[in-house]
ZAZADO-117842 format. One line per 5 residues: number of its first residue (from 0); their letters; for each residue z, x, y of C-alpha. Coordinates in steps of 0.2 Angstrom, whole numbers, plus 5000, padded with zeros to 4 digits. Last residue first. Layout:
REM ZAZADO-117842
NUM> A> Z X Y | ...
***
This chain:
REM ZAZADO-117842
116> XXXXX> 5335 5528 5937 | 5320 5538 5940 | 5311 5534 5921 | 5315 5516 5926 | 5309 5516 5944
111> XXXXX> 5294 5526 5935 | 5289 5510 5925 | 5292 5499 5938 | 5279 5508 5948 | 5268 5507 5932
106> XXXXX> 5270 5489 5930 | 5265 5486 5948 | 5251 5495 5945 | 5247 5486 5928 | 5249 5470 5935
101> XXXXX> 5239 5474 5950 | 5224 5479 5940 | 5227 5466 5928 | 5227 5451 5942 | 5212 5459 5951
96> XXXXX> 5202 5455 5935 | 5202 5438 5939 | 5199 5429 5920 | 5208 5415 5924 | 5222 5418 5911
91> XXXXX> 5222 5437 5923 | 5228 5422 5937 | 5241 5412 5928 | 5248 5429 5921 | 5247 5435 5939
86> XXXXX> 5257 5421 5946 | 5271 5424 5932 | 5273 5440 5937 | 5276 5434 5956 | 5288 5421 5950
81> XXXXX> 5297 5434 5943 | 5300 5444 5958 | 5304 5429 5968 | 5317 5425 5955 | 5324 5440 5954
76> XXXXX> 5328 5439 5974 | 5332 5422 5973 | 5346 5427 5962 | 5351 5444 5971 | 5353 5435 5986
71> XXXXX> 5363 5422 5978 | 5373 5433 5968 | 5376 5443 5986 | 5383 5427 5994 | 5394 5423 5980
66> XXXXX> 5402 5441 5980 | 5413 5445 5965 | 5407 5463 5965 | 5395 5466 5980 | 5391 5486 5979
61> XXXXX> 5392 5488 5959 | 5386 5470 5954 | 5374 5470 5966 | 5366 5486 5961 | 5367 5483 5943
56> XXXXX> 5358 5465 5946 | 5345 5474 5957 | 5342 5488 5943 | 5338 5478 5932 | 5324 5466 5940
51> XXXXX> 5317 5482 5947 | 5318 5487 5927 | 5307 5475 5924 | 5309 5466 5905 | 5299 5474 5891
46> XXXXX> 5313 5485 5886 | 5325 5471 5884 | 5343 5471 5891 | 5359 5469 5883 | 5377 5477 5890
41> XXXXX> 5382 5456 5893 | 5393 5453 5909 | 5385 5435 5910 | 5377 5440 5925 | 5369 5455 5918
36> XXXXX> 5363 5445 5903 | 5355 5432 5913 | 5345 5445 5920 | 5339 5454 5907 | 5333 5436 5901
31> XXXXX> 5324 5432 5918 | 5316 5449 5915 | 5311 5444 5896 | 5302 5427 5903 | 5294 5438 5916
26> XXXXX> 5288 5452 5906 | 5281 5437 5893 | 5273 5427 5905 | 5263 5445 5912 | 5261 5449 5893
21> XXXXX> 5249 5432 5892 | 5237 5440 5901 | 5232 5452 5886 | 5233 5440 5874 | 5220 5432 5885
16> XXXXX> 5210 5443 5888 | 5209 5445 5869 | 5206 5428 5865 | 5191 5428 5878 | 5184 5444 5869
11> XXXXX> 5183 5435 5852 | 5178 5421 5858 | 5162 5432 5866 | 5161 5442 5849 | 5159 5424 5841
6> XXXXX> 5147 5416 5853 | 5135 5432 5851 | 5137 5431 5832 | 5129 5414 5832 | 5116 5419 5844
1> XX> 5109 5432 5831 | 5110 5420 5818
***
């Protein structure tokens, strides 16, 4: 009995690791979003989304209006950023624990660009 409720708290914990990596896909996913509304001229944006990812389609679209070489730049750019997101969701489903610490830093950084901005 006892080993049985062992094996349950540890499925328990692996679910919840990875609900929690799964956020990083989620972040990503909405920041691609939040930049497909920019580019379509939408005024949308999710919250969960990065605001880095925000702030560079505002950018470009205030300093480089109508410029095909800037919406490139600032494609691959998003892109990069979330391709890094989705990276650490891949890893923290691996269990690395370095992947949630570096999420969460890199969250928090984006947070304060937000609350800067």
């Amino acid at each position: 009995m006892l080993h049985g409720v062992a094996v349950q708290q540890k499925l328990e914990c692996i679910e919840e690791v990875r609900n929690g990596a799964n956020w990083f896909y989620w972040i990503a996913g909405l920041s691609i979003v939040n930049t497909l509304f920019t580019l379509s001229g939408s005024d949308h944006s999710f919250a969960a989304g990065l605001g880095l990812t925000s702030f560079l389609d505002a950018s470009v679209a205030i300093i480089f209006p109508a410029s095909t070489a800037a919406l490139a730049i600032e494609i691959t750019v998003s892109v990069a950023i979330v391709v890094f997101w989705l990276f650490l969701g891949l890893r923290a489903n691996k269990f690395d624990s370095w992947a949630f610490v570096v999420g969460m830093i890199f969250y928090g950084i984006d947070l304060f660009i937000v609350l800067y901005l």
